[in-house]
C-alpha positions in Angstrom: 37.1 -12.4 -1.7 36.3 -16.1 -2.3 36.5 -19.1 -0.3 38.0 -21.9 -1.7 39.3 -25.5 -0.6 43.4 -26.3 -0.9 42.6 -28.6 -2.8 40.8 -26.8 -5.5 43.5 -24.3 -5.4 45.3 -25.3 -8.3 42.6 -25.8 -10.6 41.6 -22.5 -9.3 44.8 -21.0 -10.1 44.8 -22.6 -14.0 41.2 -20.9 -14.7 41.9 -17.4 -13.9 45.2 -17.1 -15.0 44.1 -16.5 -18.7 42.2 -13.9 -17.1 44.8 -11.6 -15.6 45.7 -8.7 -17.0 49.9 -7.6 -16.3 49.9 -5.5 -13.1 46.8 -7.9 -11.8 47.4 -10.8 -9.3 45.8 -13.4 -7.0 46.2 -13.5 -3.6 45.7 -16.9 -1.9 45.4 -16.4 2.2 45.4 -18.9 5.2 42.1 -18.6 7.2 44.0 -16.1 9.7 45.1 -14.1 6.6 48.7 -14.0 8.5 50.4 -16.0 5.4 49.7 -15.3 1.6 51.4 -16.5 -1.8 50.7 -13.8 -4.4 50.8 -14.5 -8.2 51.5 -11.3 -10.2 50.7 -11.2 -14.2 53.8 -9.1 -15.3 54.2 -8.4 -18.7 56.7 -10.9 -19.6 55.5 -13.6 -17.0 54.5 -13.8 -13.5 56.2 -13.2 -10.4 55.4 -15.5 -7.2 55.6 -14.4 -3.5 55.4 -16.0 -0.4 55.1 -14.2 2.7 54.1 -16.0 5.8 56.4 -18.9 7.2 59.5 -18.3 4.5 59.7 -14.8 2.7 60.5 -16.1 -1.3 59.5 -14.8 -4.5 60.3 -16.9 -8.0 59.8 -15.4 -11.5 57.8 -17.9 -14.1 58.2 -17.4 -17.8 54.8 -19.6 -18.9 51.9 -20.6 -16.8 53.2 -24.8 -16.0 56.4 -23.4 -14.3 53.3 -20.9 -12.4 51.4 -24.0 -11.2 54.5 -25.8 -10.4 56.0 -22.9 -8.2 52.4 -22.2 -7.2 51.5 -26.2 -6.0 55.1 -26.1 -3.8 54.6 -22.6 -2.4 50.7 -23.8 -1.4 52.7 -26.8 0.5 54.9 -24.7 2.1 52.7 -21.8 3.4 49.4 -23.5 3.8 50.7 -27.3 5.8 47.5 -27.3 8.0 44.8 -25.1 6.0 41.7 -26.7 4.7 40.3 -23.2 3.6 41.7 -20.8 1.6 41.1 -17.1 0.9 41.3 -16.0 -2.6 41.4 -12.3 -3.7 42.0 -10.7 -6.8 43.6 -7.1 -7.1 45.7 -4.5 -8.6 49.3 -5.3 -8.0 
């Protein structure tokens, strides 16, 4: 598990992406660990899921509508965090 800034989360996001492998995904956590937005390598995109305040998923085709979906669900789950947890697993 990394600790990473909200801010950096994007650019983050955009490096390991290439890396994940489908059934692989990214789990970015709120200092509590109560609220997460999971990004999921599928094999014929990637599926986004918020848990925490609102309970959404979203399906992305390529990896801009990923960051897009990615930068509004950070907004959304993560208003007041300065940290973030990141954690990469097995989906």
């Amino acid at each position: 598990m990394a600790r990473i800034r909200k801010e950096e989360a994007l650019n983050y996001l955009r490096k390991n992406l290439k890396g994940l492998e489908p059934g692989e995904a990214l789990d970015f956590l709120c200092k509590k660990r109560n609220r997460i937005v999971r990004i999921s390598k599928e094999k014929e995109g990637f599926f986004i899921k918020e848990k925490g305040f609102f309970e959404k998923e979203f399906f992305a085709k390529n990896k801009e509508e990923v960051l897009k979906l990615a930068e509004m669900a950070f907004e959304r789950e993560f208003p007041r965090s300065y940290m973030l947890w990141v954690h990469r697993r097995k989906s």
